[in-house]
PQR file of N, CA, C, O and H, with PARSE charges and radii, in Angstrom:
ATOM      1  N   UNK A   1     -14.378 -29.032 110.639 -0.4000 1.5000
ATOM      2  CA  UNK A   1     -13.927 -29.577 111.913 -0.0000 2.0000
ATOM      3  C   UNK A   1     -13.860 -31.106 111.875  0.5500 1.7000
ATOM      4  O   UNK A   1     -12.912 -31.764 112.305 -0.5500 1.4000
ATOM      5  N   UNK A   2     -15.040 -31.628 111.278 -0.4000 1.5000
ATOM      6  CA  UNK A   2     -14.979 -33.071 111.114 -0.0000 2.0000
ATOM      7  C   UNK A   2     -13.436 -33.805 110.666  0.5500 1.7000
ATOM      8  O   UNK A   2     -12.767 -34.672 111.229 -0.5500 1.4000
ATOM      9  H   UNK A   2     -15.810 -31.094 110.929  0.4000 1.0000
ATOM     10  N   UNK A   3     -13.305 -33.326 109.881 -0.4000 1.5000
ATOM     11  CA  UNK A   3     -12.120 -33.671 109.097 -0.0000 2.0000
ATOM     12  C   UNK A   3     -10.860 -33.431 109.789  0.5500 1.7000
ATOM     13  O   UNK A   3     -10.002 -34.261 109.490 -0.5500 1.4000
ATOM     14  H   UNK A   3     -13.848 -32.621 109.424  0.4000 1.0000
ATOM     15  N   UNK A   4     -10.504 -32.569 110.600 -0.4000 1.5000
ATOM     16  CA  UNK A   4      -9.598 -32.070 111.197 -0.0000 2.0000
ATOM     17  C   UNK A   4      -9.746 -33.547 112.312  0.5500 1.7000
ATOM     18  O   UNK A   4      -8.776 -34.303 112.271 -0.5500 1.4000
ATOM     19  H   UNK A   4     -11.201 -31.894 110.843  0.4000 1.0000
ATOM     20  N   UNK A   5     -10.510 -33.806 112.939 -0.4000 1.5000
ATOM     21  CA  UNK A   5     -10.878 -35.370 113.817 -0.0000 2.0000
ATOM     22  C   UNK A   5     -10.464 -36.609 113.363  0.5500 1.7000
ATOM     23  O   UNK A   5     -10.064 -37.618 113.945 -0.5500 1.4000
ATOM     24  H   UNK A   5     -11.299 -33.192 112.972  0.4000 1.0000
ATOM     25  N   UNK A   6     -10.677 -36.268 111.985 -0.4000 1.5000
ATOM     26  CA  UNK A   6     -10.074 -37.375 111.172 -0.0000 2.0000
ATOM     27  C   UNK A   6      -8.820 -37.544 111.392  0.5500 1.7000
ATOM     28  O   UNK A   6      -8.400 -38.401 112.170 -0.5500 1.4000
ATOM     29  H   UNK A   6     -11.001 -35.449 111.512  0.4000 1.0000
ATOM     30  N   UNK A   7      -7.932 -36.589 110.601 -0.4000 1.5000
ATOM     31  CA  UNK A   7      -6.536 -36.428 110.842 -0.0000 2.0000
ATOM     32  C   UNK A   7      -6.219 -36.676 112.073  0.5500 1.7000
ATOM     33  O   UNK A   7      -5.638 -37.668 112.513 -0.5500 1.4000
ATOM     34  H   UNK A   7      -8.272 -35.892 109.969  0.4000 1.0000
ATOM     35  N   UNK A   8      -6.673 -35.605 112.724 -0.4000 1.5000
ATOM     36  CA  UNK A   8      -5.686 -36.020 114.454 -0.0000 2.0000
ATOM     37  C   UNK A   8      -6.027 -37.350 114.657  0.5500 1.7000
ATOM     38  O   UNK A   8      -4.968 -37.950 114.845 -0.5500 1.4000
ATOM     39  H   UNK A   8      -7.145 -34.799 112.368  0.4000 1.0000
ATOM     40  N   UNK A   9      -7.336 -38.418 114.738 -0.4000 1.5000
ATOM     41  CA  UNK A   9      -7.088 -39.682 115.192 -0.0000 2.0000
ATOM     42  C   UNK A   9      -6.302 -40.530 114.208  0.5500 1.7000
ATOM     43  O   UNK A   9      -5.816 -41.552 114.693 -0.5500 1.4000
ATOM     44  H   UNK A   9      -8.196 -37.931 114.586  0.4000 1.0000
ATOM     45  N   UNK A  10      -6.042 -40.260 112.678 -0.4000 1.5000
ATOM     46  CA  UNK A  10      -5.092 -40.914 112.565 -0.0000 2.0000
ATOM     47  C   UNK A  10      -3.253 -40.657 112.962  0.5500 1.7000
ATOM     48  O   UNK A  10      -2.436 -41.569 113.091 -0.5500 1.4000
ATOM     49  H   UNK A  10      -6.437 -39.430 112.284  0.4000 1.0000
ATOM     50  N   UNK A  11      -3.063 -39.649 113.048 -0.4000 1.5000
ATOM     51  CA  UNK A  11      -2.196 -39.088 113.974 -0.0000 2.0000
ATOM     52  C   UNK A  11      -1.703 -39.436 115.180  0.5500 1.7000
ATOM     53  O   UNK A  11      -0.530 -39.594 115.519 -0.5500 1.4000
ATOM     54  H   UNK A  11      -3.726 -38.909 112.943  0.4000 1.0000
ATOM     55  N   UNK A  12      -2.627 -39.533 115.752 -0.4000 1.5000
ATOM     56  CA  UNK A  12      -2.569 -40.411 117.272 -0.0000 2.0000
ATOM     57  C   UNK A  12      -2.533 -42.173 117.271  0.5500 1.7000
ATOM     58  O   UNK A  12      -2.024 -42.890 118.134 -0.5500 1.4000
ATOM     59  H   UNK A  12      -3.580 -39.405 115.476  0.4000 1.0000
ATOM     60  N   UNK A  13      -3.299 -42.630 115.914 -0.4000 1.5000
ATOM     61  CA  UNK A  13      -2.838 -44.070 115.909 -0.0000 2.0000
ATOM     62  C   UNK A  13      -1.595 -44.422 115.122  0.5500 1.7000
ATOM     63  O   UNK A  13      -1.229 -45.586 114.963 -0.5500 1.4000
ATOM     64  H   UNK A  13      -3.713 -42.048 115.214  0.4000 1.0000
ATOM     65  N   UNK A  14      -1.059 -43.531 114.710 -0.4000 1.5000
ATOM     66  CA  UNK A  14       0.233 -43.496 113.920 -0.0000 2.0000
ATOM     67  C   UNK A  14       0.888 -43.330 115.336  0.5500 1.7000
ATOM     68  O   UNK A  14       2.001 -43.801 115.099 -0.5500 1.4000
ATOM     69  H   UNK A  14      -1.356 -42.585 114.839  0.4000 1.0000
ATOM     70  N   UNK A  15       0.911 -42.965 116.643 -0.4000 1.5000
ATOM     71  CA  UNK A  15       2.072 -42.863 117.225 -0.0000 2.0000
ATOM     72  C   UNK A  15       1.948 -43.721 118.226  0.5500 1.7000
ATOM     73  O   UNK A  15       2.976 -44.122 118.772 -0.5500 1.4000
ATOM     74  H   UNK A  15       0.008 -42.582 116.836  0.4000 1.0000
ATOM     75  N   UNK A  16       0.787 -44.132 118.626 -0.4000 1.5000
ATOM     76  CA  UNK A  16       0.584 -45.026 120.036 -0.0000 2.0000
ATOM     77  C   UNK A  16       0.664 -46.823 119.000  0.5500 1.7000
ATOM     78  O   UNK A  16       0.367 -47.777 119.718 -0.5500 1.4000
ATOM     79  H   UNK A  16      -0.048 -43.806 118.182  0.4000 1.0000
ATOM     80  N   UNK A  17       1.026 -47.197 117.493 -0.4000 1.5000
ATOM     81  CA  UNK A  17       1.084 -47.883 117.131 -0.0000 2.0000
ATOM     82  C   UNK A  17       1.823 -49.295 117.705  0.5500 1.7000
ATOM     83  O   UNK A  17       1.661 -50.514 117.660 -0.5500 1.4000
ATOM     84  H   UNK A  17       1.267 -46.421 116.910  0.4000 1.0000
ATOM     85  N   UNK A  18       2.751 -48.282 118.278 -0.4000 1.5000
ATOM     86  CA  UNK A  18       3.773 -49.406 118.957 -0.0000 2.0000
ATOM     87  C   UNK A  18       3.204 -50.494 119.883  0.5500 1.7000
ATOM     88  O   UNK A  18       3.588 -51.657 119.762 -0.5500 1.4000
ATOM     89  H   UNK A  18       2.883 -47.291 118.314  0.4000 1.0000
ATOM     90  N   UNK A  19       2.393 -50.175 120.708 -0.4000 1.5000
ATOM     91  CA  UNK A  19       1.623 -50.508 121.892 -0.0000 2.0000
ATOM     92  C   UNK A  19      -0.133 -51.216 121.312  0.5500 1.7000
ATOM     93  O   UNK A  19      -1.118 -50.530 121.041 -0.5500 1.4000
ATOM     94  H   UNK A  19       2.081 -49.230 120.806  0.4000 1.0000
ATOM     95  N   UNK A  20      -0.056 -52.363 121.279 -0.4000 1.5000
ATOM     96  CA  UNK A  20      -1.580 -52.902 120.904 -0.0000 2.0000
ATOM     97  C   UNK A  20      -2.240 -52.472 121.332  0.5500 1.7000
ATOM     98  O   UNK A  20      -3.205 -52.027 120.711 -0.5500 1.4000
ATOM     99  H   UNK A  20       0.745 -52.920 121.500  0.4000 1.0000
ATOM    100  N   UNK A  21      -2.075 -52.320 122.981 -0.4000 1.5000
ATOM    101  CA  UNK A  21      -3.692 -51.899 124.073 -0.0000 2.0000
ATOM    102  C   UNK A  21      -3.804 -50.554 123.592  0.5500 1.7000
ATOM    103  O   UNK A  21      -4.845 -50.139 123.082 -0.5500 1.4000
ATOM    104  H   UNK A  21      -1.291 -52.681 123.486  0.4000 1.0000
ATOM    105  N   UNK A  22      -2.716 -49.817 123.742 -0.4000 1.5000
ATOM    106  CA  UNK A  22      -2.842 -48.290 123.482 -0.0000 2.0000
ATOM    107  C   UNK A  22      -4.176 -48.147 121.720  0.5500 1.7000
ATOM    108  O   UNK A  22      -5.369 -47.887 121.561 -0.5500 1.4000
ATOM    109  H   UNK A  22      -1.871 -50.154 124.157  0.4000 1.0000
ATOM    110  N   UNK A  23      -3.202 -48.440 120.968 -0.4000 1.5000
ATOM    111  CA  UNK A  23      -3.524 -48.720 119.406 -0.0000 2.0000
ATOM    112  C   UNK A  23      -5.122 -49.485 119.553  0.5500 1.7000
ATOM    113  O   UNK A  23      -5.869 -49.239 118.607 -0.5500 1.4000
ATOM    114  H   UNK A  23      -2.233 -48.651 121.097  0.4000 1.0000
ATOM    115  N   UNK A  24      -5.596 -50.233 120.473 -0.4000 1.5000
ATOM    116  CA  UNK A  24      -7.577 -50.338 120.261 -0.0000 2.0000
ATOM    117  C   UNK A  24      -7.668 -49.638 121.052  0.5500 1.7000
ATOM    118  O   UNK A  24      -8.850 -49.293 121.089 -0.5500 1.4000
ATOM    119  H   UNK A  24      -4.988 -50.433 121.242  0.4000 1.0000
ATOM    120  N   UNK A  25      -6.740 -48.829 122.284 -0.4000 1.5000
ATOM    121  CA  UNK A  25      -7.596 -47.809 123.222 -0.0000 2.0000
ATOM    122  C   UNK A  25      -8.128 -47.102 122.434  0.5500 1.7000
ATOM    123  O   UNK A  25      -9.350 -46.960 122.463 -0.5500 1.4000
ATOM    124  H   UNK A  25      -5.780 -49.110 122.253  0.4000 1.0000
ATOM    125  N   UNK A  26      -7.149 -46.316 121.291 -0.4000 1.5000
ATOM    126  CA  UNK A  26      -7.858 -45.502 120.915 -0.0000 2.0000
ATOM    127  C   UNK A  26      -8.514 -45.387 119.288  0.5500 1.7000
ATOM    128  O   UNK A  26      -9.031 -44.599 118.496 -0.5500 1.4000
ATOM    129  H   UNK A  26      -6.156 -46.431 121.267  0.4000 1.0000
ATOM    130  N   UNK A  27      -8.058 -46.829 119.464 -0.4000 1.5000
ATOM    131  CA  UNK A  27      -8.850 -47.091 118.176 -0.0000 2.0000
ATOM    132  C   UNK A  27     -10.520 -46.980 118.696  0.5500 1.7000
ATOM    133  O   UNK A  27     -11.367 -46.397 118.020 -0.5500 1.4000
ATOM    134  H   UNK A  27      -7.639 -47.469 120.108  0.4000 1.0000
ATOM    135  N   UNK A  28     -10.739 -47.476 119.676 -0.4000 1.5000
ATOM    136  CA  UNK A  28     -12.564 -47.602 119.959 -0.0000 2.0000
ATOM    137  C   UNK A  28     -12.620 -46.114 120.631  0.5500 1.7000
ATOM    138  O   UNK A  28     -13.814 -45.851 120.771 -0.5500 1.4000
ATOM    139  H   UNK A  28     -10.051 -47.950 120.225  0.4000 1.0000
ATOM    140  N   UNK A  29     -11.913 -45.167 121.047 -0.4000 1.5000
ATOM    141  CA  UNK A  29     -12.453 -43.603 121.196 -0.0000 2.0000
ATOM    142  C   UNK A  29     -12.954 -43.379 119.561  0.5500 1.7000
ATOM    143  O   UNK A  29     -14.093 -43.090 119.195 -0.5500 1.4000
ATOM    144  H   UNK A  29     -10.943 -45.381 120.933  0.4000 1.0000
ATOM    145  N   UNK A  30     -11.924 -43.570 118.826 -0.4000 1.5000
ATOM    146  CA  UNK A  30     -11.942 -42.415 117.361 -0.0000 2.0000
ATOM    147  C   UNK A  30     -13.314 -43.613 116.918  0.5500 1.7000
ATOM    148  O   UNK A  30     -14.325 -43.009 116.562 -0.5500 1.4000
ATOM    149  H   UNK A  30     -10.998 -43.805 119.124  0.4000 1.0000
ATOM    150  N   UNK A  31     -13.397 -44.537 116.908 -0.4000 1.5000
ATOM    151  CA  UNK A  31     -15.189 -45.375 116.756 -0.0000 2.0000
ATOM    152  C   UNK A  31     -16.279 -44.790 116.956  0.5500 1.7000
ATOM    153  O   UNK A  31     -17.230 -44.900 116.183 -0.5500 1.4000
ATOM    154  H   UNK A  31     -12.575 -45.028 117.197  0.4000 1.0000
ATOM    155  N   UNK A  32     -16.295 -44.198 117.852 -0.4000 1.5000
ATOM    156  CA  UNK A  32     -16.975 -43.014 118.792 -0.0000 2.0000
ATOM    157  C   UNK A  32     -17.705 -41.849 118.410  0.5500 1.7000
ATOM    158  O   UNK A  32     -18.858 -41.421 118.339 -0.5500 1.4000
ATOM    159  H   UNK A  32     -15.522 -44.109 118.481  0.4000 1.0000
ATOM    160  N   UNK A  33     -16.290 -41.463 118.155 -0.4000 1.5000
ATOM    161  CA  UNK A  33     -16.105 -39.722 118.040 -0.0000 2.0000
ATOM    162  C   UNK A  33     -16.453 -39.082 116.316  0.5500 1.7000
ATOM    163  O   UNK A  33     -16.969 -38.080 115.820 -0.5500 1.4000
ATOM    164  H   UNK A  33     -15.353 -41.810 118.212  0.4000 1.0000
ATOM    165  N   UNK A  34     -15.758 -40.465 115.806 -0.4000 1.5000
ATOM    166  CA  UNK A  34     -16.173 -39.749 114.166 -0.0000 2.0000
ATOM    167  C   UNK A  34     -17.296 -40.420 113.276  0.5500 1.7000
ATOM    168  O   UNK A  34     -17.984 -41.377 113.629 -0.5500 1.4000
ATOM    169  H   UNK A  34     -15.340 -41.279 116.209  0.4000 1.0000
ATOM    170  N   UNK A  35     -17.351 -39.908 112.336 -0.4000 1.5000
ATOM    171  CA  UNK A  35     -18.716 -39.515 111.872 -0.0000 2.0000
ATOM    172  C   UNK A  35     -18.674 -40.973 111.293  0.5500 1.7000
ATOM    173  O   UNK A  35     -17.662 -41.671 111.232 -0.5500 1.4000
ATOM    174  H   UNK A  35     -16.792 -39.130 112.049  0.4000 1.0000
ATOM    175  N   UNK A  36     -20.088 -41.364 110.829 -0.4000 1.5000
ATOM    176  CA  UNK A  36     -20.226 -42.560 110.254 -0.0000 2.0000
ATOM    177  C   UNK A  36     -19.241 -43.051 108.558  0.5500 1.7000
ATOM    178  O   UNK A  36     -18.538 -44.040 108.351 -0.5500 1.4000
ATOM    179  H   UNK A  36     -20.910 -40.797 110.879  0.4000 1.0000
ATOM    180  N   UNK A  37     -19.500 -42.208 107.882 -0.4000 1.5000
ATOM    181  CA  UNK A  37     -18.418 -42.382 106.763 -0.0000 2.0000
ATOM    182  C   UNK A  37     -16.825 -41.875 106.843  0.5500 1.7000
ATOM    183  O   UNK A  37     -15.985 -41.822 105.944 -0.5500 1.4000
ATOM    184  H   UNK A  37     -20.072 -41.405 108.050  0.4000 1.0000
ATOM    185  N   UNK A  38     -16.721 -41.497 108.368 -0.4000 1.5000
ATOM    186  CA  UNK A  38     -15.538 -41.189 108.830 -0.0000 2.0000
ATOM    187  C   UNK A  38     -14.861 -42.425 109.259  0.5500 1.7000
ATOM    188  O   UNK A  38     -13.644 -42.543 109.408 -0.5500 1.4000
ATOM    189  H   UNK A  38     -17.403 -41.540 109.098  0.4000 1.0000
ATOM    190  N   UNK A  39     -16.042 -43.635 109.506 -0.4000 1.5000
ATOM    191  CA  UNK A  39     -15.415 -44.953 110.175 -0.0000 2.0000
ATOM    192  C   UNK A  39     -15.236 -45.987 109.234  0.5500 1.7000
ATOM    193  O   UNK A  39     -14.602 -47.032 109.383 -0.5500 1.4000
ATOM    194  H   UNK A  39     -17.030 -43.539 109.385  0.4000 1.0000
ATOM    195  N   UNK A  40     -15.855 -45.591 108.255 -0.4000 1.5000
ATOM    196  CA  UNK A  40     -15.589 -46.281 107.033 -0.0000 2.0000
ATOM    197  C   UNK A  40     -14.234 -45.956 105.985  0.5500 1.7000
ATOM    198  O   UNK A  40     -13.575 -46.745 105.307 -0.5500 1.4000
ATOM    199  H   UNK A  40     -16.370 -44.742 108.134  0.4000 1.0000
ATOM    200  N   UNK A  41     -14.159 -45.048 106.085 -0.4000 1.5000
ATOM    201  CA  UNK A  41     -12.381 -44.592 105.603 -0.0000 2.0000
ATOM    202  C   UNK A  41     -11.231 -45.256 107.208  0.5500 1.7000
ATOM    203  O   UNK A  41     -10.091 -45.723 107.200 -0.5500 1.4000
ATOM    204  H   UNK A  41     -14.694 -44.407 106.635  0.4000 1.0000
ATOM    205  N   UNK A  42     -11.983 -45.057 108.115 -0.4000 1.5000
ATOM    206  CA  UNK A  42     -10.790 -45.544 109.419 -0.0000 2.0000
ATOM    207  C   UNK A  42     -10.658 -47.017 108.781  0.5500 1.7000
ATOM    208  O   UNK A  42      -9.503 -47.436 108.698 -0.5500 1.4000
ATOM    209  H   UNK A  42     -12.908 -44.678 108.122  0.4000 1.0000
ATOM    210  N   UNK A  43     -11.797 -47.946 108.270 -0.4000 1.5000
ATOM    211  CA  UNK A  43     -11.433 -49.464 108.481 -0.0000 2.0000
ATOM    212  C   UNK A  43     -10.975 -49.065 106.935  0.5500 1.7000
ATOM    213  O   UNK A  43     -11.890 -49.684 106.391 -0.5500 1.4000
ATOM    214  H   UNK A  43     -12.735 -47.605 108.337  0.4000 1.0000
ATOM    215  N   UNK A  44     -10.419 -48.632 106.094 -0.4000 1.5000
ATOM    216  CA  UNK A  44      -9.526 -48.669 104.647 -0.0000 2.0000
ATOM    217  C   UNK A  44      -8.185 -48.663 105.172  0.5500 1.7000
ATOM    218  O   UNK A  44      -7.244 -49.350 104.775 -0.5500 1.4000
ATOM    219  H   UNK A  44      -9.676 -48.129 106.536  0.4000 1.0000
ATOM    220  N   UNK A  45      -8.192 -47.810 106.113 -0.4000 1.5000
ATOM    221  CA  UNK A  45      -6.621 -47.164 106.140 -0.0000 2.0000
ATOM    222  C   UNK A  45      -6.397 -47.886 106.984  0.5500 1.7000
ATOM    223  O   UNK A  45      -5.216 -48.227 106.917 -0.5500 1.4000
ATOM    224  H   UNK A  45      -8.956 -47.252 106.435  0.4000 1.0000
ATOM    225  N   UNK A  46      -7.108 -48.514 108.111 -0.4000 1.5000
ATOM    226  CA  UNK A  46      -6.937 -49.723 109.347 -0.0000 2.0000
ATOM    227  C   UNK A  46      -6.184 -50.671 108.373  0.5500 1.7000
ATOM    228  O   UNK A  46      -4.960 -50.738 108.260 -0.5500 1.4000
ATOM    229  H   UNK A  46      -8.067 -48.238 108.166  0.4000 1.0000
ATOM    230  N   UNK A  47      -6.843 -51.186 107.885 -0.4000 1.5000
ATOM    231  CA  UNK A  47      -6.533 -52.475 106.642 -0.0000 2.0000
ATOM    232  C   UNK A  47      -5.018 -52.173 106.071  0.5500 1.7000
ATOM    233  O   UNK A  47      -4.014 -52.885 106.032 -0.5500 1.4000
ATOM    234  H   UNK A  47      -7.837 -51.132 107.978  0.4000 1.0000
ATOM    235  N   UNK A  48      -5.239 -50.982 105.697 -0.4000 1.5000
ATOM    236  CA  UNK A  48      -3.706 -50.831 105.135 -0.0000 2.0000
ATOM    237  C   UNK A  48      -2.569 -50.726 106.304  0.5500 1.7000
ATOM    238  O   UNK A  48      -1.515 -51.332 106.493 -0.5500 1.4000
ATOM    239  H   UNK A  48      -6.053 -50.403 105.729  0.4000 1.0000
ATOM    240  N   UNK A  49      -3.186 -49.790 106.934 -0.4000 1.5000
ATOM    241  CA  UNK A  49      -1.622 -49.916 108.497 -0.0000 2.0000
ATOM    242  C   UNK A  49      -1.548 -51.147 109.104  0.5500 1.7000
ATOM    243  O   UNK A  49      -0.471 -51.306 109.679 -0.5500 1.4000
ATOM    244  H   UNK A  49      -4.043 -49.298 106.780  0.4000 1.0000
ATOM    245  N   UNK A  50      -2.284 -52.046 109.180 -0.4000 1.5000
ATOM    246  CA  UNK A  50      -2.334 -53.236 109.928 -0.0000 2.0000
ATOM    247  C   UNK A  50      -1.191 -54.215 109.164  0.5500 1.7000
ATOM    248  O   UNK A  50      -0.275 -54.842 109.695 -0.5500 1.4000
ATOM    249  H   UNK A  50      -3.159 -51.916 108.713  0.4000 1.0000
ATOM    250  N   UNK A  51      -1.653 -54.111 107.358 -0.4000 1.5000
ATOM    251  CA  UNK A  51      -0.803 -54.714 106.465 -0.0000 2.0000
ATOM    252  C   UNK A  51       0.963 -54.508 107.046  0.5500 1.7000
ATOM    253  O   UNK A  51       1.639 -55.368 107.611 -0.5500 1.4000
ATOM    254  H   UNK A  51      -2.398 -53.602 106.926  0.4000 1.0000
ATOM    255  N   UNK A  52       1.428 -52.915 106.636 -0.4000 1.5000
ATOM    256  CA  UNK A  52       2.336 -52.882 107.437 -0.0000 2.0000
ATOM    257  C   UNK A  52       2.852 -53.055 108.499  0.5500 1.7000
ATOM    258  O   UNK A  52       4.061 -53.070 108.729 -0.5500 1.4000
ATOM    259  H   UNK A  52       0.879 -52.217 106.176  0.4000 1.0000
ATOM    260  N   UNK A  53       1.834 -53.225 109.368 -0.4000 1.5000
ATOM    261  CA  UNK A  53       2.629 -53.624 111.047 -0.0000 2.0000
ATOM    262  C   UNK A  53       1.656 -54.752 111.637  0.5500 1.7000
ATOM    263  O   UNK A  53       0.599 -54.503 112.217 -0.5500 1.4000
ATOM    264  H   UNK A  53       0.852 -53.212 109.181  0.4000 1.0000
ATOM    265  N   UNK A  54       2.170 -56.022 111.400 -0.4000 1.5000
ATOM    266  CA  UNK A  54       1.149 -56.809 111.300 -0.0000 2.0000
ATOM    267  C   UNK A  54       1.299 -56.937 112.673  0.5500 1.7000
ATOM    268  O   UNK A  54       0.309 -57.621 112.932 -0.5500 1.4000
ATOM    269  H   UNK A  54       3.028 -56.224 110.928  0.4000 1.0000
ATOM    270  N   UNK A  55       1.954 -56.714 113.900 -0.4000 1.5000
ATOM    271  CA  UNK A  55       1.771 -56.956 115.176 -0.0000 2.0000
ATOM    272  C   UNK A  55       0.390 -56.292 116.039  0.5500 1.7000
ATOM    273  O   UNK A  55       0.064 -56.407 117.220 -0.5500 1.4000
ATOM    274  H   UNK A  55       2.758 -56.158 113.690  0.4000 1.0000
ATOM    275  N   UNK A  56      -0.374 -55.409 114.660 -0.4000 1.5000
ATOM    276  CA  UNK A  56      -1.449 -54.821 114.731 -0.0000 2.0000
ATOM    277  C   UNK A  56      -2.700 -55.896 114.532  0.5500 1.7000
ATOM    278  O   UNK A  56      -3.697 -55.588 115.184 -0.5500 1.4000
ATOM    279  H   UNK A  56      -0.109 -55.315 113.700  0.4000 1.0000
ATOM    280  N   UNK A  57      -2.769 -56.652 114.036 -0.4000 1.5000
ATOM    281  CA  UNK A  57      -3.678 -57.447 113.453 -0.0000 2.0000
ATOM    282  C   UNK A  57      -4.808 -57.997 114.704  0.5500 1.7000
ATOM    283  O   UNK A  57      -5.895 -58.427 114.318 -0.5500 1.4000
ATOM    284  H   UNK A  57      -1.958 -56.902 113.507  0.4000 1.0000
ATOM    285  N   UNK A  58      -4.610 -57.973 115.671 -0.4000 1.5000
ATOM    286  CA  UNK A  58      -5.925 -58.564 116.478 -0.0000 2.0000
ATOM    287  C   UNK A  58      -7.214 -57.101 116.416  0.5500 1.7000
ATOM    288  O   UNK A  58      -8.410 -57.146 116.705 -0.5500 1.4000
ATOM    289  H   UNK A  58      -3.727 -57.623 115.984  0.4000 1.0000
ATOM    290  N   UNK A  59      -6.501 -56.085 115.998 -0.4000 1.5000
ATOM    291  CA  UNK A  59      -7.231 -54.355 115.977 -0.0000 2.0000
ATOM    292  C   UNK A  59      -8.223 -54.588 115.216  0.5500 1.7000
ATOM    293  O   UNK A  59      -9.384 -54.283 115.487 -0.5500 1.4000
ATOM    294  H   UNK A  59      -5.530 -56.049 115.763  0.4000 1.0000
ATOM    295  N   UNK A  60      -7.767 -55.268 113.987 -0.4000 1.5000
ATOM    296  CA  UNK A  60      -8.611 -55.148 112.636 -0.0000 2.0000
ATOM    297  C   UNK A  60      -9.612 -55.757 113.249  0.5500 1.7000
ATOM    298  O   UNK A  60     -10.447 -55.007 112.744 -0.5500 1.4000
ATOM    299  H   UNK A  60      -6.823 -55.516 113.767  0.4000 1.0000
ATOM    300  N   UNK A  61     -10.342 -56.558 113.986 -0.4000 1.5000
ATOM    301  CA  UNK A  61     -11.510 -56.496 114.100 -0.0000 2.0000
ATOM    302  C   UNK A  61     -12.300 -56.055 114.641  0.5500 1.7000
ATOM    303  O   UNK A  61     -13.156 -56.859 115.010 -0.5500 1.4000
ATOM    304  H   UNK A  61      -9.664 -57.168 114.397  0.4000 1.0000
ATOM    305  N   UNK A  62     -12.476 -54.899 114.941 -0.4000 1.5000
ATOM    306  CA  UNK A  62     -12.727 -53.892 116.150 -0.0000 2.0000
ATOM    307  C   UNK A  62     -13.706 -53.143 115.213  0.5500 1.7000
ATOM    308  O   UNK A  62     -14.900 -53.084 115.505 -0.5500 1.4000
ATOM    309  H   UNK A  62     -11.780 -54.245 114.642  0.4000 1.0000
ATOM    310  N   UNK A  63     -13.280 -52.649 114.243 -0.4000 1.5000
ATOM    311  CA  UNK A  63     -13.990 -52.109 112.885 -0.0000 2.0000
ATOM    312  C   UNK A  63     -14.735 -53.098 112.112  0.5500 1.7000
ATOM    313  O   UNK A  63     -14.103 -53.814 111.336 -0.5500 1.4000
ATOM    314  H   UNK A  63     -12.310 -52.698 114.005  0.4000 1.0000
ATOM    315  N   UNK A  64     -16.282 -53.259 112.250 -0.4000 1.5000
ATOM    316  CA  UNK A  64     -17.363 -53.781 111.955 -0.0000 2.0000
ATOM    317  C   UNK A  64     -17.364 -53.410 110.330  0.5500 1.7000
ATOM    318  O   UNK A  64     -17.011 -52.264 110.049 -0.5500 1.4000
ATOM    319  H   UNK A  64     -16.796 -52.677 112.880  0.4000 1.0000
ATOM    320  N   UNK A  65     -17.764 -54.368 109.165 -0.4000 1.5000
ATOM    321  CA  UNK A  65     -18.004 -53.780 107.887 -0.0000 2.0000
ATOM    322  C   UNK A  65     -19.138 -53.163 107.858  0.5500 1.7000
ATOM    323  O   UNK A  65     -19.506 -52.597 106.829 -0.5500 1.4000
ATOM    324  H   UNK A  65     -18.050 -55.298 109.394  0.4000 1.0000
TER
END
């Protein structure tokens, strides 16, 4: 099940991307909700989607190292 949480919140930040507020709304739910080494793969792949859509970039710090 864990994993399945995974996916869908990246799923959901793949589509609300467009929208900053949306994109940390639910960036700080999925903070939340998934597991501790679940938030540590979110800030890898954060890092990398942010690269591509850099209108993302105030997000990246939301995710603590």
């Amino acid at each position: 099940m864990a994993r399945e949480m995974y996916s869908y919140t990246l799923t959901i930040l793949e589509k609300v991307s467009f929208d900053l507020d949306l994109f940390v709304n639910e960036l700080n739910k999925a903070t939340k909700r998934l597991l501790p080494h679940e938030v540590s793969e979110l800030q890898l792949w954060l890092n990398k989607f942010v690269f591509m859509n850099p209108h993302l970039e105030p997000a990246r710090t939301l995710i603590k190292s």
